[in-house]
N, CA, C and O atoms as a GROMACS GRO file, in nm:
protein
  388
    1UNK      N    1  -1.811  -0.531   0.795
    1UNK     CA    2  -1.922  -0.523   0.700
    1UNK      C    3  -1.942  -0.375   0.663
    1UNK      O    4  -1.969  -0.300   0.757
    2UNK      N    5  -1.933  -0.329   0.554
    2UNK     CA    6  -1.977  -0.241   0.494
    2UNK      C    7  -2.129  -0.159   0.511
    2UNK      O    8  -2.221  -0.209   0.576
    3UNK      N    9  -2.141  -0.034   0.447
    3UNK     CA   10  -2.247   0.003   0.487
    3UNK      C   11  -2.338  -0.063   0.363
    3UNK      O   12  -2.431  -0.118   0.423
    4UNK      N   13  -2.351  -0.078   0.261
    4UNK     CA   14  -2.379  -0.143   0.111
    4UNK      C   15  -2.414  -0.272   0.158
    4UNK      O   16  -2.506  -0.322   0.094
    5UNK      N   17  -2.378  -0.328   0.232
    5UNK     CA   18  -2.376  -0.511   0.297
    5UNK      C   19  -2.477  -0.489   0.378
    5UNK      O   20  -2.579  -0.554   0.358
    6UNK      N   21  -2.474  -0.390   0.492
    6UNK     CA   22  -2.548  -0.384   0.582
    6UNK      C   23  -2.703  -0.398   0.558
    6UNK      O   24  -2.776  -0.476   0.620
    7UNK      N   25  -2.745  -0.306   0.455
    7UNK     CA   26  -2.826  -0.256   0.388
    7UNK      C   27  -2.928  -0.340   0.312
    7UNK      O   28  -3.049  -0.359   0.302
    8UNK      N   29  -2.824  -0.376   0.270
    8UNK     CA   30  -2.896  -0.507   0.154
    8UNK      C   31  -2.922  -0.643   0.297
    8UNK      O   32  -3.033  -0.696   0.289
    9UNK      N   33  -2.890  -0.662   0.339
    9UNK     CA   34  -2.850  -0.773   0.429
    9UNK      C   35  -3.003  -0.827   0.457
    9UNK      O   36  -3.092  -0.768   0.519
   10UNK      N   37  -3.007  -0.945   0.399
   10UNK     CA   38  -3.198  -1.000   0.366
   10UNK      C   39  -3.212  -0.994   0.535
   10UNK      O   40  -3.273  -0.899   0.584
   11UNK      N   41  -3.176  -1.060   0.589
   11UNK     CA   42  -3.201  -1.053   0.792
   11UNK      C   43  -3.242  -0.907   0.817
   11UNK      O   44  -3.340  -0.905   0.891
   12UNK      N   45  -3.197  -0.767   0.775
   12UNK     CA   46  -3.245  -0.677   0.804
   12UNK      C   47  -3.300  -0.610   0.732
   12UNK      O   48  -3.330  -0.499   0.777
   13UNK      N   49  -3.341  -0.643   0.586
   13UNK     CA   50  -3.446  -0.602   0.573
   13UNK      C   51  -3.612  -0.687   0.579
   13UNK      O   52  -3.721  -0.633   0.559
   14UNK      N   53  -3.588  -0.822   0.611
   14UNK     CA   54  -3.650  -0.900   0.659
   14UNK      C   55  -3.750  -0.824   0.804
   14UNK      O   56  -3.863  -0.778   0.814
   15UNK      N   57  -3.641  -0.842   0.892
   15UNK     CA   58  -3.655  -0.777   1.045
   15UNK      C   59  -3.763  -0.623   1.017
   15UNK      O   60  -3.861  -0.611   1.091
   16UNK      N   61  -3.741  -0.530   0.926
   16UNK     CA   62  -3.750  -0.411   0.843
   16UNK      C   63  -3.896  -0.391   0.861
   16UNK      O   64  -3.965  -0.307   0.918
   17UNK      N   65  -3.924  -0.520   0.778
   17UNK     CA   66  -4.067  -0.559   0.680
   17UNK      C   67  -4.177  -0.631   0.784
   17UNK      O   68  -4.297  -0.634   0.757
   18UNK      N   69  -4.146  -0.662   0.850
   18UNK     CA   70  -4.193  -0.758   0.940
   18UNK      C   71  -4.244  -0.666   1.046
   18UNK      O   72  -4.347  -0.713   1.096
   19UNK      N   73  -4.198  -0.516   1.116
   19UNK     CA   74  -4.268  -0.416   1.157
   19UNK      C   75  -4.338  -0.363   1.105
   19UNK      O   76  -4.453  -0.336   1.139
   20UNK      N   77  -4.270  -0.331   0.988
   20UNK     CA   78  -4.388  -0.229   0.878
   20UNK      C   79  -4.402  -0.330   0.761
   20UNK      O   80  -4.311  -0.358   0.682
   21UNK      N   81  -4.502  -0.372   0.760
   21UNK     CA   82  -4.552  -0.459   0.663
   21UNK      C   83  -4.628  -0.367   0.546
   21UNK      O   84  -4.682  -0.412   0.445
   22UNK      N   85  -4.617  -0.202   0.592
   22UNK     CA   86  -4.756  -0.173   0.459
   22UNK      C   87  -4.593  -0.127   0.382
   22UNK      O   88  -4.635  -0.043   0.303
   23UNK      N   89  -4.472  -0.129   0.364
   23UNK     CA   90  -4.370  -0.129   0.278
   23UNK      C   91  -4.310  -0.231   0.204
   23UNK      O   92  -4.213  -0.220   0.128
   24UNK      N   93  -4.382  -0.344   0.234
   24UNK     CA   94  -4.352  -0.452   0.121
   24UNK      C   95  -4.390  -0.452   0.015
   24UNK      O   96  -4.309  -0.524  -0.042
   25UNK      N   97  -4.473  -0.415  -0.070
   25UNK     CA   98  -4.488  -0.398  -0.186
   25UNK      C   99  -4.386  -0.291  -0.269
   25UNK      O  100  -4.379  -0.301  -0.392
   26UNK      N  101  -4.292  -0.167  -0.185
   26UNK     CA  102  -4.216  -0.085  -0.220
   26UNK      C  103  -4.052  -0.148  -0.225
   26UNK      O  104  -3.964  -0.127  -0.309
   27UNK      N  105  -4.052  -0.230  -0.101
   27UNK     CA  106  -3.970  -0.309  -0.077
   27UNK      C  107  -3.940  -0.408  -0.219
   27UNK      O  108  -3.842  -0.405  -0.294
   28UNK      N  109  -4.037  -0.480  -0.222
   28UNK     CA  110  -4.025  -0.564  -0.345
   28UNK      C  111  -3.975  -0.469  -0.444
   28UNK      O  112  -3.856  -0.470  -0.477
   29UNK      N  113  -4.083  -0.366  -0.507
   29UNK     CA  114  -4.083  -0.283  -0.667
   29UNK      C  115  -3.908  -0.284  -0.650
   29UNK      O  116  -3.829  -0.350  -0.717
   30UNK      N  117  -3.874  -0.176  -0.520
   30UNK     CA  118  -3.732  -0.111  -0.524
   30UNK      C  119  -3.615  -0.201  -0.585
   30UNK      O  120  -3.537  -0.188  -0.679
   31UNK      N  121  -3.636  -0.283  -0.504
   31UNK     CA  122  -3.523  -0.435  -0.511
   31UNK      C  123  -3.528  -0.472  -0.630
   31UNK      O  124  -3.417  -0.460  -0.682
   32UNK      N  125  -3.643  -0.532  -0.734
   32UNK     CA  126  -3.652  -0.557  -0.834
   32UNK      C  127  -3.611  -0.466  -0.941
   32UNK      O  128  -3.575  -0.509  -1.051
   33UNK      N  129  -3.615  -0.313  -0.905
   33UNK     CA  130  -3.615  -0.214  -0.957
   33UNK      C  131  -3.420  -0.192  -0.978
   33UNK      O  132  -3.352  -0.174  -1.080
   34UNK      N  133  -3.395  -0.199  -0.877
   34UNK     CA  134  -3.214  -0.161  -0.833
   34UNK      C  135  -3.143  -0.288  -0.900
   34UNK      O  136  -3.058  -0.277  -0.988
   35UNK      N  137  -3.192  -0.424  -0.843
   35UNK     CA  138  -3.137  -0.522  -0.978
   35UNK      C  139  -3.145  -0.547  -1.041
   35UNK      O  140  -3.093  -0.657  -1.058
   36UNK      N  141  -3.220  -0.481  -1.168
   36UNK     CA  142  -3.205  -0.497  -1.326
   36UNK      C  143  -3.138  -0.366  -1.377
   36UNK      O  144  -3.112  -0.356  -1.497
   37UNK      N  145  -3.107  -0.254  -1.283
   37UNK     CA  146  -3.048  -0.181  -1.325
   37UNK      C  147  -2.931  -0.155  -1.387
   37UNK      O  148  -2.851  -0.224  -1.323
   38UNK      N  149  -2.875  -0.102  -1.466
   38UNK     CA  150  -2.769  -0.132  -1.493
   38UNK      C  151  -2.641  -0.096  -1.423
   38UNK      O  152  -2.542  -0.164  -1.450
   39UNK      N  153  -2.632  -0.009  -1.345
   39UNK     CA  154  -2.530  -0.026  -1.226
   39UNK      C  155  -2.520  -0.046  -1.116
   39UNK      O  156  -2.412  -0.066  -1.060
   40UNK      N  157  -2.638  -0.044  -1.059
   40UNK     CA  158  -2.749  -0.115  -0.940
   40UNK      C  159  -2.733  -0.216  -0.904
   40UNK      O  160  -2.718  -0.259  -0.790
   41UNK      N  161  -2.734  -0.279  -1.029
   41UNK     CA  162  -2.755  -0.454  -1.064
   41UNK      C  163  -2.636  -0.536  -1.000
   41UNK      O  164  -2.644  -0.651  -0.957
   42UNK      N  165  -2.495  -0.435  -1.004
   42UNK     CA  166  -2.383  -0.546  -0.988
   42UNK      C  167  -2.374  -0.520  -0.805
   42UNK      O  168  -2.319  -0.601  -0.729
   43UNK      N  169  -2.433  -0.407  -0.766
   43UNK     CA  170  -2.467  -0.408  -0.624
   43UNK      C  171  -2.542  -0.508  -0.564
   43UNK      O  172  -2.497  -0.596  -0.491
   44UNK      N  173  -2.656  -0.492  -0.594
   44UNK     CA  174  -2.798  -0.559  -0.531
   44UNK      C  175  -2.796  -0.726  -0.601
   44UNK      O  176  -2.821  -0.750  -0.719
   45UNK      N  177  -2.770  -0.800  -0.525
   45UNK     CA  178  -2.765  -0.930  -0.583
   45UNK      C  179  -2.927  -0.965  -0.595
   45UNK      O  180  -3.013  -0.918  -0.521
   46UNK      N  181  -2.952  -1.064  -0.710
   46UNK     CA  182  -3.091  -1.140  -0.712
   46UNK      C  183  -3.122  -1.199  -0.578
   46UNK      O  184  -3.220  -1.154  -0.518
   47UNK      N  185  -3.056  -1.286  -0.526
   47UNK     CA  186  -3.078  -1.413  -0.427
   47UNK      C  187  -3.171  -1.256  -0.308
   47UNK      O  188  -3.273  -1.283  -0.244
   48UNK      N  189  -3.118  -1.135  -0.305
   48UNK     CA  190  -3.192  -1.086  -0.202
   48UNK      C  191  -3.351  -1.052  -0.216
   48UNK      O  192  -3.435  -1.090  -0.134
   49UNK      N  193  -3.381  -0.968  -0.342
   49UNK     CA  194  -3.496  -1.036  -0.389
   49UNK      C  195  -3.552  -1.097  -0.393
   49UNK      O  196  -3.669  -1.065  -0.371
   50UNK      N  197  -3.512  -1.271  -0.430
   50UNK     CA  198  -3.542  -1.358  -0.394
   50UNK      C  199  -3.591  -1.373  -0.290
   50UNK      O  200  -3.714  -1.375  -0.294
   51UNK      N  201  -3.522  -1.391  -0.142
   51UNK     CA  202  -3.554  -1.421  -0.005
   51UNK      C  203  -3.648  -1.318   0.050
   51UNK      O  204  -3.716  -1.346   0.149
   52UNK      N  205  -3.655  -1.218   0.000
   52UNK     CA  206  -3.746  -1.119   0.066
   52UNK      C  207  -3.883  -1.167  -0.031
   52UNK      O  208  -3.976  -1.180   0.049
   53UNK      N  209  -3.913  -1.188  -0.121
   53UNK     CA  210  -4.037  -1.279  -0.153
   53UNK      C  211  -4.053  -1.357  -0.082
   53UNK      O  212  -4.132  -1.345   0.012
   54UNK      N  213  -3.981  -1.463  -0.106
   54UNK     CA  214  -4.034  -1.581  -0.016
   54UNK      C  215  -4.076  -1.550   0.112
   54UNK      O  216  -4.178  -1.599   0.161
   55UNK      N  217  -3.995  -1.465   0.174
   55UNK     CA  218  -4.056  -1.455   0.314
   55UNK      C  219  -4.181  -1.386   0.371
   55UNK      O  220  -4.244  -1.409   0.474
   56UNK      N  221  -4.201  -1.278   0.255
   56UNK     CA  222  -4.362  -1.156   0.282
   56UNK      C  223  -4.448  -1.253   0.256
   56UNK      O  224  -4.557  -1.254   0.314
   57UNK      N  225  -4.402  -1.384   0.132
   57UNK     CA  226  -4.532  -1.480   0.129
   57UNK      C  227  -4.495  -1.591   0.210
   57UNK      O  228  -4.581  -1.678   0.194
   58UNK      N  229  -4.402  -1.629   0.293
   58UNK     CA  230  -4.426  -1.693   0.423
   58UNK      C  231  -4.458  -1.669   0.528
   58UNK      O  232  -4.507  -1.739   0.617
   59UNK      N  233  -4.422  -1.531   0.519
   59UNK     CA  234  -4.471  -1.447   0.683
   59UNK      C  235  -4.691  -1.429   0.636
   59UNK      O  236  -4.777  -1.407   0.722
   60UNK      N  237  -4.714  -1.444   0.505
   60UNK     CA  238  -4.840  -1.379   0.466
   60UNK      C  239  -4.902  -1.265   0.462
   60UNK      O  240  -5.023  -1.243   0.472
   61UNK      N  241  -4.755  -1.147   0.439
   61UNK     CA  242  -4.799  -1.024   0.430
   61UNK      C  243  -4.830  -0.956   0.322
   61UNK      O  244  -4.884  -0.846   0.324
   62UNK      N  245  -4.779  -1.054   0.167
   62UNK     CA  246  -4.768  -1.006   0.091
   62UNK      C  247  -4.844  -1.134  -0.038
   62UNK      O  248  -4.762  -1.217  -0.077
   63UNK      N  249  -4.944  -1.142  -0.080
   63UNK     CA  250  -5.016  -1.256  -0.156
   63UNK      C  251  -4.860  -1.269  -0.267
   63UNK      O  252  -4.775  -1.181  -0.279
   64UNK      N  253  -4.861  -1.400  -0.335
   64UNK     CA  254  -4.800  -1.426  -0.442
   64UNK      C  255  -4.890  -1.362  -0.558
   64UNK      O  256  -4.808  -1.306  -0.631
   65UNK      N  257  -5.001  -1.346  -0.603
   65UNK     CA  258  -5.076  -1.271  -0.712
   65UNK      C  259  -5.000  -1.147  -0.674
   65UNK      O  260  -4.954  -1.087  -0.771
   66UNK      N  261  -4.977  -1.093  -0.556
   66UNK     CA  262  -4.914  -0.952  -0.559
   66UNK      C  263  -4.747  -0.923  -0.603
   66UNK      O  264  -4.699  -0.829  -0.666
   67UNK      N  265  -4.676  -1.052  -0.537
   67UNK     CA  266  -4.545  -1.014  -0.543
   67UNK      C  267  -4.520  -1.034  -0.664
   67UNK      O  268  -4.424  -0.966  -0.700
   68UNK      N  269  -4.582  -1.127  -0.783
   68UNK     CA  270  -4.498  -1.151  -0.942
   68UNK      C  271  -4.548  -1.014  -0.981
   68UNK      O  272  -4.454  -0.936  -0.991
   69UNK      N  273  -4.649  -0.968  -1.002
   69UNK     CA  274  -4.662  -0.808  -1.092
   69UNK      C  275  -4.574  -0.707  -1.040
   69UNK      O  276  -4.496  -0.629  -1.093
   70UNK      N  277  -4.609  -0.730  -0.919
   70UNK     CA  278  -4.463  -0.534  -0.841
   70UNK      C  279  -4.338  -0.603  -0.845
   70UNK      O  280  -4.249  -0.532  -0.798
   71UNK      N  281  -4.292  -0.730  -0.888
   71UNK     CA  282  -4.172  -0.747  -0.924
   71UNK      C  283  -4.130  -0.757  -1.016
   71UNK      O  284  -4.009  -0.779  -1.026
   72UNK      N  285  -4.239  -0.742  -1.164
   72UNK     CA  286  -4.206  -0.804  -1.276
   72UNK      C  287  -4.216  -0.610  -1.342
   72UNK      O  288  -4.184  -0.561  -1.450
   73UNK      N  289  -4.270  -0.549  -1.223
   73UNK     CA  290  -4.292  -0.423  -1.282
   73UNK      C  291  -4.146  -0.311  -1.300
   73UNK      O  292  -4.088  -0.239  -1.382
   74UNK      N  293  -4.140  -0.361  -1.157
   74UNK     CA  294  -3.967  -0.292  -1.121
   74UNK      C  295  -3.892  -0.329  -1.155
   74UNK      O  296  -3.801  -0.250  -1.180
   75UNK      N  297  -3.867  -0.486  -1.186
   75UNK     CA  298  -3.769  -0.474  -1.328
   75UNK      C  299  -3.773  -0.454  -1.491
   75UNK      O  300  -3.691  -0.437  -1.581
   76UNK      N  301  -3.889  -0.462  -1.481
   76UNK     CA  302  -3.929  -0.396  -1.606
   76UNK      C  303  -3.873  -0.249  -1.617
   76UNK      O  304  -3.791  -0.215  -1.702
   77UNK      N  305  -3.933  -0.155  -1.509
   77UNK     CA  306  -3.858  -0.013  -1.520
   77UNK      C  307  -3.714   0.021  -1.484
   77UNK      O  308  -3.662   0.133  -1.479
   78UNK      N  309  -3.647  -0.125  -1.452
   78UNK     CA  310  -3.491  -0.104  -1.394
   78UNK      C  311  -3.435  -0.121  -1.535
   78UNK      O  312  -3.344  -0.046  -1.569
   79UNK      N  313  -3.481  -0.210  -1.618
   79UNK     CA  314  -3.450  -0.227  -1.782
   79UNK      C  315  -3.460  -0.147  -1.867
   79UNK      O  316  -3.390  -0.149  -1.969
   80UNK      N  317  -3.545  -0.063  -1.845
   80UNK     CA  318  -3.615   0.078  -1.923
   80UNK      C  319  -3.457   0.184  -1.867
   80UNK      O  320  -3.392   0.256  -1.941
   81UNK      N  321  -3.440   0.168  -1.767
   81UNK     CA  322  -3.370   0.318  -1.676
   81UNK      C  323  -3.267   0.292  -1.777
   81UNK      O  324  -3.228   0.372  -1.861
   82UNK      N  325  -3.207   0.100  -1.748
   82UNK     CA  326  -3.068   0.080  -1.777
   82UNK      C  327  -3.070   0.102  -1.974
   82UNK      O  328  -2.967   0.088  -2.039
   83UNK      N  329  -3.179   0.130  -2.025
   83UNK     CA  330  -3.177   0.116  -2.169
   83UNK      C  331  -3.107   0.272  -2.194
   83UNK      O  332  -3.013   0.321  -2.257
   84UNK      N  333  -3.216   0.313  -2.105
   84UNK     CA  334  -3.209   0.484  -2.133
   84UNK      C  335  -3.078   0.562  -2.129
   84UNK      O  336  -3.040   0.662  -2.190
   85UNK      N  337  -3.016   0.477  -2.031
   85UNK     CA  338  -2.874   0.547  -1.975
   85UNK      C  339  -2.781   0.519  -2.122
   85UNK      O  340  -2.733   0.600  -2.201
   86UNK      N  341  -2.780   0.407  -2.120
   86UNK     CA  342  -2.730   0.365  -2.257
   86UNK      C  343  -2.738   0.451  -2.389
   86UNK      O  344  -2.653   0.511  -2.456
   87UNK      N  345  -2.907   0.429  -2.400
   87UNK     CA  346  -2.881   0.568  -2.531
   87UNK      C  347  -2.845   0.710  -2.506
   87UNK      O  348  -2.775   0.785  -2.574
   88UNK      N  349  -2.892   0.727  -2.424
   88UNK     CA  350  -2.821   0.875  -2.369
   88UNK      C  351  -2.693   0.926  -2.344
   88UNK      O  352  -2.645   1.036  -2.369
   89UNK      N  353  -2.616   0.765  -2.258
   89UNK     CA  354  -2.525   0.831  -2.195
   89UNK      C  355  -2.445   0.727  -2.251
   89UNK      O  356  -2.346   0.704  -2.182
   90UNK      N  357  -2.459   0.630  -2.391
   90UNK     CA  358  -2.409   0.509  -2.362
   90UNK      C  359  -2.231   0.616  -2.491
   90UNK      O  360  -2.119   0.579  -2.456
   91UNK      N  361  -2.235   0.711  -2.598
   91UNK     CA  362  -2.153   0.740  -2.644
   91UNK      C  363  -2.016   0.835  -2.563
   91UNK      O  364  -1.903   0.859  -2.605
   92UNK      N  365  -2.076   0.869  -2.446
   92UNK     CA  366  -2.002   0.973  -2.374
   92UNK      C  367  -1.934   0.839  -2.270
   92UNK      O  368  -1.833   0.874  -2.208
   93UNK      N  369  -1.972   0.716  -2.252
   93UNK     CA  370  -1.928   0.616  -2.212
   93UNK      C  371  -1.774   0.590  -2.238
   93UNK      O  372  -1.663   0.619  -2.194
   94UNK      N  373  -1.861   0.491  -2.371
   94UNK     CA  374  -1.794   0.475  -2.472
   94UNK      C  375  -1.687   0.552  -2.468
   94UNK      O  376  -1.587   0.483  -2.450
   95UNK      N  377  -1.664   0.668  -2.478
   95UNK     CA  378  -1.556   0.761  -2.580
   95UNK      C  379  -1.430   0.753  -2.458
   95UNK      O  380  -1.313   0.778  -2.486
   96UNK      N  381  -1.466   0.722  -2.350
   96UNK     CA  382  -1.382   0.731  -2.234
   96UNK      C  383  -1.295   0.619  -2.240
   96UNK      O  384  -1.192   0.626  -2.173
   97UNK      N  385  -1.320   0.499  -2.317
   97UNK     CA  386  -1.230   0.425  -2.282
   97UNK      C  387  -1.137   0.404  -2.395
   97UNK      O  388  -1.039   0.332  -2.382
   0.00000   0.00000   0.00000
């Protein structure tokens, strides 16, 4: 297993969250944040996202009124990053291939 696998690996950041519970709301933004990114994205799979919701609102550390906004926020700004890169960086891309 890789260090990238390790990392992401919902069991440890599960395990993570579950000591420090006042980082779930960062936890969430980040995750949401890294997979809509645009190169982030092909790293950080959804399904981990996924399971780390479900579980802050099964464990009850984290309300569902809380987790849809800090998740809908961080990918909102992972879409913004991945727009930006694009116009910025999307012709110097481009020209490379």
């Amino acid at each position: 297993m890789n260090l990238i696998e390790s990392i992401f690996k919902p069991d440890s950041i599960q395990n993570f969250l579950l000591h420090n519970p006042e980082y779930a709301w960062l936890a969430v933004f980040m995750l949401a944040f890294l997979e809509s990114m645009v190169i982030t994205g092909n790293i950080v799979p959804s399904i981990v996202l996924f399971s780390i919701c479900v579980y802050l609102f099964d464990q009850q550390i984290l309300a569902l009124y809380l987790i849809a906004p800090i998740a809908m926020s961080g990918a909102h700004l992972g879409d913004l990053g991945g727009f930006l890169v694009g116009k910025y960086s999307g012709d110097k891309v481009l020209s490379l291939t």
